[in-house]
matplotlib code that plots the C-alpha trace (Angstrom):
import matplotlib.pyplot as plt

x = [0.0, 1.5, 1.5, 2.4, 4.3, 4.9, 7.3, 5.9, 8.7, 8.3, 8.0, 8.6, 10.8, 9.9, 13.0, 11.7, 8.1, 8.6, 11.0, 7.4, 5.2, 7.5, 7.2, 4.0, 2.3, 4.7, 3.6, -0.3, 0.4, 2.2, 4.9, 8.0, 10.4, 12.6, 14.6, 18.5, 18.8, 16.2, 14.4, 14.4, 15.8, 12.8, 12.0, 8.2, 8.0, 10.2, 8.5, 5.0, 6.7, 7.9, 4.5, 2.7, 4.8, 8.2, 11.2, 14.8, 18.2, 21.3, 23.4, 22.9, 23.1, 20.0, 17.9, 15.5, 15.9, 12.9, 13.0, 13.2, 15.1, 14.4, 16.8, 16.8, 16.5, 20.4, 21.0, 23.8, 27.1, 27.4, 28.7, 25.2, 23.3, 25.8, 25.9, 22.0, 21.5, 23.9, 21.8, 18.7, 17.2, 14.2, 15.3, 12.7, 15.1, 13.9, 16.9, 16.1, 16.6, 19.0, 21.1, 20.9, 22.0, 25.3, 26.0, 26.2, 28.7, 31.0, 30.8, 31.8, 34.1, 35.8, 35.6, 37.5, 40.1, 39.3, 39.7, 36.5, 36.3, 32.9, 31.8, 30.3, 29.7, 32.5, 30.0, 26.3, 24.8, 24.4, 28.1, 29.1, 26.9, 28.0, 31.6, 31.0, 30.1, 33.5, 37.0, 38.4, 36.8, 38.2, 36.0, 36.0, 33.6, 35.1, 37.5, 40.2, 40.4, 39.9, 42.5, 45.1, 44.4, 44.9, 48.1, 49.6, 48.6, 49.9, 52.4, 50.4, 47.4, 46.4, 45.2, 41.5, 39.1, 35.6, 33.9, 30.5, 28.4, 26.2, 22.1, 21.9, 24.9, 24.4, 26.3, 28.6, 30.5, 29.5, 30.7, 34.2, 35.0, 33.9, 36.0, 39.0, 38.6, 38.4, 41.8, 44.0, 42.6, 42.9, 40.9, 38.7, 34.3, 32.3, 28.8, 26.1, 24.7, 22.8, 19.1, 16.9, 14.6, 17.0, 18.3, 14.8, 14.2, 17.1, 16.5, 13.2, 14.2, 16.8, 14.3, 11.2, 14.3, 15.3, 12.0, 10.7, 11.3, 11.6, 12.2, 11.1, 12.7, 11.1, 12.7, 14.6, 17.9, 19.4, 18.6, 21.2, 19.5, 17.3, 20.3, 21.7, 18.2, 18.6, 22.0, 21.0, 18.3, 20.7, 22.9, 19.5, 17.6, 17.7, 15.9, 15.9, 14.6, 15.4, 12.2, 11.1, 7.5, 4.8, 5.5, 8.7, 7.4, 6.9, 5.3, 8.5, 10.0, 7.8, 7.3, 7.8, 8.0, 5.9, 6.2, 7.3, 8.2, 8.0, 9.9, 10.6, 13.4, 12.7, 12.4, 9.3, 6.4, 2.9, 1.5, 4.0, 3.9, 0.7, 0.4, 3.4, 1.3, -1.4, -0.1, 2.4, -0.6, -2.4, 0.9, 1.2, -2.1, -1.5, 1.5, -0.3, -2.9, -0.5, 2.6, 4.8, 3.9, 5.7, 7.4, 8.6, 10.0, 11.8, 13.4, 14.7, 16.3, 18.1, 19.0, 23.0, 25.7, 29.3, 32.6, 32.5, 28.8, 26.5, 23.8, 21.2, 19.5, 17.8, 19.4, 18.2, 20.5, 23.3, 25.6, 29.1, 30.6, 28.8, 25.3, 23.4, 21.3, 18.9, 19.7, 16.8, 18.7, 19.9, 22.7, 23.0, 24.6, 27.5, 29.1, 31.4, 32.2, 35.6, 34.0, 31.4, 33.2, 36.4, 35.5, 36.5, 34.5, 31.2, 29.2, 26.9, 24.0, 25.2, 25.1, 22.6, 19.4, 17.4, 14.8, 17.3, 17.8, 22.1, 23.6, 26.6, 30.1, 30.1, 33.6, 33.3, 30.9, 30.6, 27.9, 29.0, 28.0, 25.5, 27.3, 28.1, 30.5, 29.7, 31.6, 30.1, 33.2, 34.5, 31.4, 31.4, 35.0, 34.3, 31.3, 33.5, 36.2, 34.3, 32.7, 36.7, 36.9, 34.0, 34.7, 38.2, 35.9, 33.2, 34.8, 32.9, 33.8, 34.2, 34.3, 36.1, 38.3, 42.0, 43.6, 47.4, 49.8, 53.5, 56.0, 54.6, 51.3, 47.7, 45.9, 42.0, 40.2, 37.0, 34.4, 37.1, 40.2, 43.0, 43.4, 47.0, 46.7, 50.1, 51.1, 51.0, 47.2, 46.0, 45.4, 47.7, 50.5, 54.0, 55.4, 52.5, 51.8, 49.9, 49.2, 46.3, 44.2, 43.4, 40.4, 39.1, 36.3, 37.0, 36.0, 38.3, 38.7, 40.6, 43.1, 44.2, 43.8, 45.5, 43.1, 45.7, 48.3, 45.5, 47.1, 44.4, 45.7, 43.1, 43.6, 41.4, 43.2, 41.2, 37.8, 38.7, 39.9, 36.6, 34.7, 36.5, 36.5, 32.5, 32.2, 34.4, 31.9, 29.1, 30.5, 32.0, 28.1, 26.3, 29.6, 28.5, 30.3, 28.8, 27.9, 29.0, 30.7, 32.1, 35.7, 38.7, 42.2, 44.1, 47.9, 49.4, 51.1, 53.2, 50.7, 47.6, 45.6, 44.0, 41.0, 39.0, 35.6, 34.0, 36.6, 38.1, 40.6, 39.8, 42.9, 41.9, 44.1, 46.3, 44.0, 41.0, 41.7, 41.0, 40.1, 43.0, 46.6, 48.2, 51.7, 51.2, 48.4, 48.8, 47.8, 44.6, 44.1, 45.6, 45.9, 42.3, 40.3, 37.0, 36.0, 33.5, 34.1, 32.5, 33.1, 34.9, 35.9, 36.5, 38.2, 36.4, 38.8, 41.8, 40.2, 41.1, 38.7, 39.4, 37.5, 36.8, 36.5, 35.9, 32.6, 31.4, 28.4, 29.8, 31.7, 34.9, 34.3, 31.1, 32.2, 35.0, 32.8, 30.1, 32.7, 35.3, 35.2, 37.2, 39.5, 38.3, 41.2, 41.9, 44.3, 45.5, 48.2, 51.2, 51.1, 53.8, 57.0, 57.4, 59.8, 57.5, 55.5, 53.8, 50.2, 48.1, 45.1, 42.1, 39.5, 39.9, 40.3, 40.8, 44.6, 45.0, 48.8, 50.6, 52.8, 56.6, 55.7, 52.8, 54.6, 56.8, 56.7, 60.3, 62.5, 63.2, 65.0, 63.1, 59.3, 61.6, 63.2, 60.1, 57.7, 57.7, 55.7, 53.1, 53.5, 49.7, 49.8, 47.0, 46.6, 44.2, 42.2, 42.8, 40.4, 38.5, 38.7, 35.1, 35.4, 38.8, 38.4, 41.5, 42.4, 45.5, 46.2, 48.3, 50.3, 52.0, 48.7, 48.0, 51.2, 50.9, 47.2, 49.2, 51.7, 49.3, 47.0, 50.4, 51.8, 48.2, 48.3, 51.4, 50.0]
y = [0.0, 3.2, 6.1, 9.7, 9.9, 13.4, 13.9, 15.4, 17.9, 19.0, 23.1, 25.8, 25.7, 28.0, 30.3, 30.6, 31.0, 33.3, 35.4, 35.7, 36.6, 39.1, 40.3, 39.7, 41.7, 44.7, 44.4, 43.8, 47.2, 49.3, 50.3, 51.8, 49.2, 47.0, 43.2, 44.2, 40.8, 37.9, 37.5, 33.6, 31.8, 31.4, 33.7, 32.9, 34.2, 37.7, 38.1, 37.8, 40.4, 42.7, 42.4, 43.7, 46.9, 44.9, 45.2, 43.7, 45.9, 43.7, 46.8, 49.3, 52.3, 51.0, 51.7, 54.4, 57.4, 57.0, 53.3, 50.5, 47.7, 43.9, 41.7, 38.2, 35.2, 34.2, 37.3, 40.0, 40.4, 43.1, 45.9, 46.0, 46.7, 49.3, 51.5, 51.1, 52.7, 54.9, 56.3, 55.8, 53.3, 51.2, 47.7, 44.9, 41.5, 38.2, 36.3, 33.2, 32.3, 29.1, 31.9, 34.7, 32.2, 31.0, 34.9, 35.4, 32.1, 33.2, 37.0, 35.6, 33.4, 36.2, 38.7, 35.6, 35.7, 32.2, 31.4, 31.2, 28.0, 27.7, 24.6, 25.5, 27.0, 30.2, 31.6, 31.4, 34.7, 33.0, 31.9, 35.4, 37.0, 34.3, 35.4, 39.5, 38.3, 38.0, 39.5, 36.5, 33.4, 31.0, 28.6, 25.4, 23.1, 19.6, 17.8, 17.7, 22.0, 21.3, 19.1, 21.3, 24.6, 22.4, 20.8, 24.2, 25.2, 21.7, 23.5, 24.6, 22.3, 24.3, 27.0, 28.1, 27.1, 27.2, 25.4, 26.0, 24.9, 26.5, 24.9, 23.7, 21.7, 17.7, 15.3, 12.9, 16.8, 17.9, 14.9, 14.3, 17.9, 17.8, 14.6, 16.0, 18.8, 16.9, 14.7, 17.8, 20.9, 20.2, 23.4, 23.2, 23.9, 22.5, 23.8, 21.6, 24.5, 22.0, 22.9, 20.5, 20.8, 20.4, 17.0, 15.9, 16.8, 15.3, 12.0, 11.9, 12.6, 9.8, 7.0, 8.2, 8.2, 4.5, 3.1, 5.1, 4.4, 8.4, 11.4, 14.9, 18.2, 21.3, 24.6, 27.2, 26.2, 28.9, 27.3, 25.9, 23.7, 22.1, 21.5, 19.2, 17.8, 16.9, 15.8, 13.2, 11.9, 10.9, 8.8, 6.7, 6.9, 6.8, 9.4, 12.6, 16.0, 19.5, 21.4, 24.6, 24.6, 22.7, 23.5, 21.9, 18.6, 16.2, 12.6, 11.3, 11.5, 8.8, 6.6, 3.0, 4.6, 2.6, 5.4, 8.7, 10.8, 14.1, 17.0, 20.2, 22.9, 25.2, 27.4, 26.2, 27.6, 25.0, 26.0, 25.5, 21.6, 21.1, 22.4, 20.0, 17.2, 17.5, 17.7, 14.3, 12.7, 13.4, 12.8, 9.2, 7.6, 9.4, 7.1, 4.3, 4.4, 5.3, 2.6, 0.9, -2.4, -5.4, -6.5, -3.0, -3.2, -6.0, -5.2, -1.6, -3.8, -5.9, -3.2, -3.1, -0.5, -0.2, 1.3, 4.4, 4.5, 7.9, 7.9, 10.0, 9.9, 11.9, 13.6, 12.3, 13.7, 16.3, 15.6, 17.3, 14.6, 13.2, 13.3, 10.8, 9.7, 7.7, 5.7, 3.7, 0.5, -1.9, 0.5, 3.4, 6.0, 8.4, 11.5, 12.3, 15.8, 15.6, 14.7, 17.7, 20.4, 21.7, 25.3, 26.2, 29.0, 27.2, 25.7, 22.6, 24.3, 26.1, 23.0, 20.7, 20.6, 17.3, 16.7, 17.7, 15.1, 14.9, 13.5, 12.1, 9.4, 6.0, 6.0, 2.5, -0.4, -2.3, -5.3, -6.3, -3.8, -2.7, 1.0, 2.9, 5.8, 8.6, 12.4, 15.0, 17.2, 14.0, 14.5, 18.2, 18.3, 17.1, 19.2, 21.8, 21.6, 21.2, 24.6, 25.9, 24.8, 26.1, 29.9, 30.1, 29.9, 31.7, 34.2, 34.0, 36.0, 33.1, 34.0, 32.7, 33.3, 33.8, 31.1, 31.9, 34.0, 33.9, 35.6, 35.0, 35.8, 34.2, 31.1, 31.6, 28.6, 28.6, 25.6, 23.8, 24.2, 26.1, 29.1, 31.0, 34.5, 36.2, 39.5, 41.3, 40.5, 40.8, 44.1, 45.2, 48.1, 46.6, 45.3, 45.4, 43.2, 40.2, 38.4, 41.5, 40.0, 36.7, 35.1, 38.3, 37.2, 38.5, 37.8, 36.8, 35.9, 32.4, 32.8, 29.1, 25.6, 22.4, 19.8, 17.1, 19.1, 20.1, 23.8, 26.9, 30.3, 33.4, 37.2, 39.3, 42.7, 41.8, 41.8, 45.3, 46.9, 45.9, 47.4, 50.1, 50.5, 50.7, 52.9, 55.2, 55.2, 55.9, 59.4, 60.6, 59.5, 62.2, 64.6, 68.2, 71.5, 71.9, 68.8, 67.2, 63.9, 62.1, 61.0, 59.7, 61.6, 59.2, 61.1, 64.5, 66.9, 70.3, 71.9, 70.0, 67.0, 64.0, 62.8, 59.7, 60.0, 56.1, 55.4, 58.0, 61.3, 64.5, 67.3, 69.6, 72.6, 74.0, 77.1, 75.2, 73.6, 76.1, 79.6, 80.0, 80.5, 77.1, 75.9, 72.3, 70.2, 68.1, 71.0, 70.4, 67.1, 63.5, 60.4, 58.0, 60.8, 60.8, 64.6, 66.3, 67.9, 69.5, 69.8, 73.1, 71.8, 68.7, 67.7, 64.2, 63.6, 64.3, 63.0, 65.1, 67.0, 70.2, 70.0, 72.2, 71.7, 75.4, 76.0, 79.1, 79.3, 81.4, 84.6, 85.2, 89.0, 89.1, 86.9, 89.7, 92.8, 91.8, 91.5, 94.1, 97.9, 100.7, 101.0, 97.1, 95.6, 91.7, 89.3, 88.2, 85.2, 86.6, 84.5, 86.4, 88.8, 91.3, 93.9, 96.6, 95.1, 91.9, 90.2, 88.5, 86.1, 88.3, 85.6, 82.1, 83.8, 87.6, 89.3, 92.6, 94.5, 95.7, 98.3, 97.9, 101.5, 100.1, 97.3, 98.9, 102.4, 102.7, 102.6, 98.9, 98.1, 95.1, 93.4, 90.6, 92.3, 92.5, 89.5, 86.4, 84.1, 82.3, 84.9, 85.7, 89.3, 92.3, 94.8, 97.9, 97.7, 101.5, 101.5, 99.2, 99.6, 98.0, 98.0, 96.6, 94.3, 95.4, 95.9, 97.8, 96.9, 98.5, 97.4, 101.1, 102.2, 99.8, 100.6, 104.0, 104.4, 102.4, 105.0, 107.6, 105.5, 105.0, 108.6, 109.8, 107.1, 108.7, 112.4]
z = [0.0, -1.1, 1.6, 2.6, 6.4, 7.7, 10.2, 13.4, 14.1, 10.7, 10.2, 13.0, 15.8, 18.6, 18.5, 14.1, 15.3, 17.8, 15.6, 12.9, 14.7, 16.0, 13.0, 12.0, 14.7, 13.7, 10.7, 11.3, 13.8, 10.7, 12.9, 10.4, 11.1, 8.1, 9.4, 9.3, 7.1, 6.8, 9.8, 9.0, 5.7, 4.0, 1.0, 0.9, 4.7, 3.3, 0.5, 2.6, 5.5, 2.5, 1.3, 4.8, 4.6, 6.9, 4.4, 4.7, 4.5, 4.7, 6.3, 9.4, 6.9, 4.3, 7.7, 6.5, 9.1, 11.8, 11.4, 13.7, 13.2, 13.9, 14.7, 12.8, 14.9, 14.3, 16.3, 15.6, 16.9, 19.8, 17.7, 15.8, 19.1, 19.8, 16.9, 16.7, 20.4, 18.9, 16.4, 18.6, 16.4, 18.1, 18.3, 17.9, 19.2, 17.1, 18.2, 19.4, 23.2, 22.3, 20.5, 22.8, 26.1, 23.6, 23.3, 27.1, 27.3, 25.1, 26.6, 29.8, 28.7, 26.5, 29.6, 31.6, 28.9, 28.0, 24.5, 22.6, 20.2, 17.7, 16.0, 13.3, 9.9, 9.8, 6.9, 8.6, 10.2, 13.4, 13.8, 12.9, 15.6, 18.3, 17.6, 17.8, 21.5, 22.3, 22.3, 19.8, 18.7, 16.8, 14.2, 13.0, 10.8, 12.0, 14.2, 11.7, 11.4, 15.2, 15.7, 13.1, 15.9, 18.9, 17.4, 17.8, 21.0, 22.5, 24.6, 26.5, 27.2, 30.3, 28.2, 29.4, 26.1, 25.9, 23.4, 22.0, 19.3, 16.5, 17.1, 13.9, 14.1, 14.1, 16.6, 14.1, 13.6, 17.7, 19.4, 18.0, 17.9, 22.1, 22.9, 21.1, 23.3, 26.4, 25.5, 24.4, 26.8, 30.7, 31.0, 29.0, 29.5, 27.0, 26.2, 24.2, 22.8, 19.7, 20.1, 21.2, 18.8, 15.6, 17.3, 17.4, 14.0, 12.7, 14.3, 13.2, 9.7, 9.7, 11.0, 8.4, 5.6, 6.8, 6.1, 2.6, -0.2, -1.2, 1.0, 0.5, 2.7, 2.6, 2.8, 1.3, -0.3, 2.0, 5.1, 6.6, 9.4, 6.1, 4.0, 7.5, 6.8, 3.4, 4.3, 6.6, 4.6, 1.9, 3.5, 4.5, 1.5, -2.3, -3.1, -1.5, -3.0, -1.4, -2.4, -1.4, -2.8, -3.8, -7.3, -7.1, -7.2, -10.0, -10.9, -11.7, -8.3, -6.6, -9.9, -8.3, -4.8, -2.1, 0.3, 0.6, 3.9, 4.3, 6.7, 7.1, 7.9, 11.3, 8.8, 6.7, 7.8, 8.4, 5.4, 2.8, 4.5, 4.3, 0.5, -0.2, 1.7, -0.3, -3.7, -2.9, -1.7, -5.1, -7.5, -5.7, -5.7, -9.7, -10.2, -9.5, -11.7, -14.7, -12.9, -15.9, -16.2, -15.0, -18.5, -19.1, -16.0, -16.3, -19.7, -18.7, -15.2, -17.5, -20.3, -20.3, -20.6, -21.8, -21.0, -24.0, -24.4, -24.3, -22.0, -20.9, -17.6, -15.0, -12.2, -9.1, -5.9, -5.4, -2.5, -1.9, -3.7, -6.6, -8.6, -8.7, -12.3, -13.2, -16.4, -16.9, -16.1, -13.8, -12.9, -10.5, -12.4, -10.1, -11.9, -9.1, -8.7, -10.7, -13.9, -13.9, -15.6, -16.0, -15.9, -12.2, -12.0, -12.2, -9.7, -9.6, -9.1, -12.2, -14.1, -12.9, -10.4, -9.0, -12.1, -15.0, -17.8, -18.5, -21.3, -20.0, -20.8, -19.9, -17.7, -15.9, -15.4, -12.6, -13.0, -9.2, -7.2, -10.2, -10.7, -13.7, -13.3, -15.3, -16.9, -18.4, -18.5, -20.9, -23.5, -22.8, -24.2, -27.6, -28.1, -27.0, -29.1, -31.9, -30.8, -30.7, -34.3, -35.5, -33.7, -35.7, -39.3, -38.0, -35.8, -33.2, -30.0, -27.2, -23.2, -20.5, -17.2, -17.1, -15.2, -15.3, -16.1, -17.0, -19.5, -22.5, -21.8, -20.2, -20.4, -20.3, -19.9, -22.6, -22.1, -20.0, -22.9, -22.1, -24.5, -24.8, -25.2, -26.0, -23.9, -27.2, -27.4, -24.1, -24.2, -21.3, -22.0, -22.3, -19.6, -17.6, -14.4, -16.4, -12.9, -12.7, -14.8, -12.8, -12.3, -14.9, -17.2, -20.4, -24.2, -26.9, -30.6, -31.2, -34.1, -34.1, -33.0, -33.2, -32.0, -32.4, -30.5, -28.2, -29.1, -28.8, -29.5, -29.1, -29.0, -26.2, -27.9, -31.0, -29.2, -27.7, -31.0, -32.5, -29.5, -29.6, -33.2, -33.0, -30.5, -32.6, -34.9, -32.7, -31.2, -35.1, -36.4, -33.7, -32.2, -32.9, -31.5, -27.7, -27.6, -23.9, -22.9, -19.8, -20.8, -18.7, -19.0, -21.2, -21.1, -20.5, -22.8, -22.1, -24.1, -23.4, -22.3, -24.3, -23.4, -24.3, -25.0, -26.1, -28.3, -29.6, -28.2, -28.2, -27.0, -24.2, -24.6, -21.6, -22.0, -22.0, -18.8, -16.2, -16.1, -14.3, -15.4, -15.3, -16.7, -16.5, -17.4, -14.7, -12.2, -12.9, -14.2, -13.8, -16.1, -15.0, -13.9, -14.9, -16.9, -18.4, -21.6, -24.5, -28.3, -29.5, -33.0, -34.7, -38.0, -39.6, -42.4, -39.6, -36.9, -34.6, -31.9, -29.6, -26.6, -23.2, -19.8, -18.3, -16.8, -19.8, -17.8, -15.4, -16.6, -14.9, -15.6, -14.6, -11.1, -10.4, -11.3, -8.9, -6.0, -6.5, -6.9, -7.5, -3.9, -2.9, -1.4, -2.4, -1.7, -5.3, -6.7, -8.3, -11.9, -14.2, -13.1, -16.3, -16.9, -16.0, -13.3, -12.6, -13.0, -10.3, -10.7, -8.7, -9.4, -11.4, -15.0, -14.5, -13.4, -12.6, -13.2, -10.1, -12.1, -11.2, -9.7, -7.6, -5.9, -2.9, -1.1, -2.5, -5.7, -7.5, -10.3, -11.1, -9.6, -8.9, -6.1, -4.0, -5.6, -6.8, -8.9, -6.9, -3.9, -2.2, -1.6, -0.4, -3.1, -3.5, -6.9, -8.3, -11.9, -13.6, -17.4, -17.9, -21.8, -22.2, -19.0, -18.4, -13.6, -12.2, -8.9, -6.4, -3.0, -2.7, -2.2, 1.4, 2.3, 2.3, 4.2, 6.7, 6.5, 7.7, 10.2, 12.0, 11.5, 12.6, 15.9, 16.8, 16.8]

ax = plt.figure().add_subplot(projection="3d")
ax.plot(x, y, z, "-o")
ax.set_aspect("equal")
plt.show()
């Protein structure tokens, strides 16, 4: 008789449920408050909350000002609390209890100046929290990373540890890492901080996953507590599938199934696991109205398979190790990990999920045990090359990562083939660092291959000239004179700077610079900065364009007339020494002339002898010629009201 067994722990925890409602009843009461990160890991519970007017930043400065903030059930580390009293941010805590009491054991072990040890996951929010509890934590996933940081403290076994252990953690990692503790530390305390609840859940999970003949685990792929769950089940049962929704499931994973068992993540909220409930109910007692019959069955068991052969079968489990496929044959197909892909920068959940049909290579067959070892990466290489092949003729631009570097130039691996790009067409200046552009995804043209040689030359240069070379096209197809652009200073000139605006250079001119008197280019500019320019002139047939970078909008006459007068006094920047006096920069784009006669209360020979170029002095403006725009400028003239003032002080 074919059945359905849910597992009663299934769903909620309290710490998960409390952390909800939590939530919920802010929510329901429209208080402003957004979750500093998922409250739980479970997107159909966010995307509800975000829903009811309860959003989710994933940093303290995303919190909208007059916001409160709840805190996720994992909890945060100490410095979060702080910095939001700080700012006087309402704080709604969500963390659960089991959490919140590890916090205040490694807090007091810190403040003791014992040394802090975590099992557990060095990436989940919760381990991160527990370890902003204390001065210095150190974390571990297993006994063997345990047993690596314990090898070099064996000097000094009296060393005061404390160890302590993420909830979601399961006891074949717990229990060896605690024992290894005991042996090597003569001080050591040991916490069982594993909640309750997950152990009971897990156990559960493992019996129901003993006796069916399929398993299915709700909850969100995120979760870590569900992926333990999933896990577990595996090394029980043959068929396990990680599901999140009841949309997620399909006929084919109970087909000849006798019974399936259901449970859930703490995560998975009650009515996700009872829509999944129903719907496996339907899709079994389905299956067996539509059930092969018994001589199909019997001829796919006894269908054979060779060493060499190409299959194509149904992906039925991922672990960390292998996926396991369905071939429609006596045979349980394994693609171990190794023989997935060669592209290193792809993951399996990149490639293949639980349900997807893989065409894969025949590696080895073992009639004993009934096993067939599989590759993809093996099949994927000679489709592959021929795709290698074909991009030479066709000229087709091909993507990839850059793997190594060395003196001749990099390799980028391209569908799992190594492809040699020279320096000379990689794009880089000469005698550049090539080691920069590692692990860079970049697109390239190959120029040759040698399948035989297993020899793939390719140029990335070419790629960018062609870019480049159509982008050229774009700005000479609409540039006009005024029109504006955002370039980036390419190189500097004594008389200028080049500028690169989508493919092509335009020239600013020294005097186009700055409205102010500048010798050098680079006073004003450096090679990478980001500019904004605009068209002066431009030359198609020469290809050559003039462009600006002073602000016309504002009138440097105009901007010195408004705040100077006749007998203003200003403090100006001596810019030029000339025989018969020298000019000084008033305002960004306007000088006035101290004549020679006009610099001291006394004879000189020269301006020299009492100025010098870049010198900030005090000056009197003595006439404005408005029509010529022309200032004189006096320091002879403070000197002698000074003169007086003093000469009248003394009287």
């Amino acid at each position: 008789m074919r059945e359905v067994i849910l597992a009663k722990s299934a769903g909620f925890c309290f710490g998960v449920r409390r952390a909800v409602q939590l939530a919920e009843e802010i929510a329901d009461q429209g208080k402003p408050y957004v979750m500093l990160g998922p409250v739980i890991h479970n997107d159909n519970v966010i995307e509800d909350l975000a829903a009811r007017g309860v959003g989710c930043v994933h940093a303290i400065e995303e919190v909208p000002p007059g916001y409160g903030v709840i805190i996720r059930s994992h909890g945060e580390p100490k410095a979060v609390y702080d910095r939001l009293e700080k700012m006087g941010c309402p704080i709604a805590d969500a963390t659960c209890v089991k959490v919140s009491q590890i916090h205040q054991i490694v807090k007091e072990a810190s403040d003791r100046g014992r040394q802090v040890i975590i099992i557990g996951s060095p990436e989940h929010p919760e381990v991160k929290a527990i370890a902003g509890w204390c001065e210095r934590a150190e974390i571990f996933r297993n006994v063997e990373e345990l047993g690596a940081f314990l090898d070099e403290t064996k000097e000094n076994p009296q060393k005061p540890v404390t160890l302590v252990s993420q909830t979601t953690s399961t006891d074949k990692i717990w229990t060896p890492c605690r024992e290894k503790v005991k042996k090597e530390c003569t001080n050591a305390e040991i916490f069982d901080t594993i909640c309750d609840a997950t152990c009971k859940r897990q156990s559960e999970a493992q019996r129901l996953a003993e006796h069916c003949g399929a398993m299915i685990v709700i909850g969100d792929r995120k979760s870590s507590n569900t992926n333990r769950l999933a896990e577990l089940c595996r090394a029980h049962c043959p068929l396990v599938f990680h599901i999140s929704r009841a949309e997620e499931l399909d006929r084919s994973m109970v087909s000849g199934v006798a019974s399936v068992g259901i449970t859930a993540g703490a995560s998975t909220p009650g009515w996700i696991i009872k829509e999944v409930n129903n719907k496996m109910s339907e899709e079994l007692n389905n299956v067996m109205e539509i059930e092969e019959s018994f001589a199909d069955m019997l001829e796919r068991s006894i269908k054979t398979l060779n060493t060499g052969d190409k299959v194509v079968g149904i992906v039925t489990g991922i672990t960390n190790t292998e996926i396991n496929v369905d071939l429609g044959t006596k045979h349980a197909g394994y693609i171990p990990l190794s023989e997935l892909t060669d592209d290193p920068s792809l993951k399996v959940e990149d490639i293949v999920k639980v349900g997807d049909e893989i065409e894969t290579y025949v590696m080895r067959v073992n009639d004993m045990e009934g096993v067939a070892t599989l590759s993809k990466k093996r099949l994927d290489t000679v489709k592959n090359w021929d795709t290698i092949e074909a991009a030479v003729e066709e000229k087709t631009v091909m993507e990839g990562v850059v793997t190594e570097d060395n003196k001749g130039g990099v390799v980028v691996n391209v569908k799992g083939i190594r492809v040699f790009v020279p320096a000379s067409q990689t794009g880089m200046p000469r005698g550049a660092d090539l080691s920069e552009m590692l692990k860079e995804r970049v697109q390239l043209r190959i120029t040759e291959v040698n399948r035989s040689r297993r020899r793939v030359v390719g140029s990335i240069r070419a790629v960018a000239a062609e870019a480049r070379a159509a982008k050229a096209a774009e700005v000479w197809e609409g540039i006009e004179v005024g029109k504006k652009y955002e370039g980036t200073v390419k190189s500097l000139t004594s008389y200028g700077a080049f500028v690169d605006i989508g493919g092509v250079d335009g020239m600013v001119h020294v005097s186009e610079l700055s409205w102010s008197r500048i010798k050098n280019p680079a006073e004003v500019v450096s090679v990478g900065d980001a500019v904004s320019v605009y068209v002066i002139s431009f030359d198609p047939e020469k290809k050559k364009i003039s462009l600006g970078m002073k602000d016309h909008s504002q009138d440097p006459w105009s901007v010195f007339t408004s705040t100077y007068e006749v007998g203003s006094v200003a403090s100006v920047r001596v810019v030029k020494l000339m025989t018969f006096g020298a000019f000084a920069e008033i305002v960004p784009g306007v000088d006035g002339l101290i004549h020679i006669s006009q610099i001291a209360d006394h004879r000189i020979e020269k301006p020299g002898d009492a100025l010098e170029e870049g010198q900030v002095v005090d000056v009197k403006v003595t006439d404005i010629d408005m029509d010529r725009k022309k200032v004189s400028l006096s320091i002879r003239a403070l000197l002698t009201e000074g003169a007086e003032e003093e000469a009248e002080d003394a009287e």
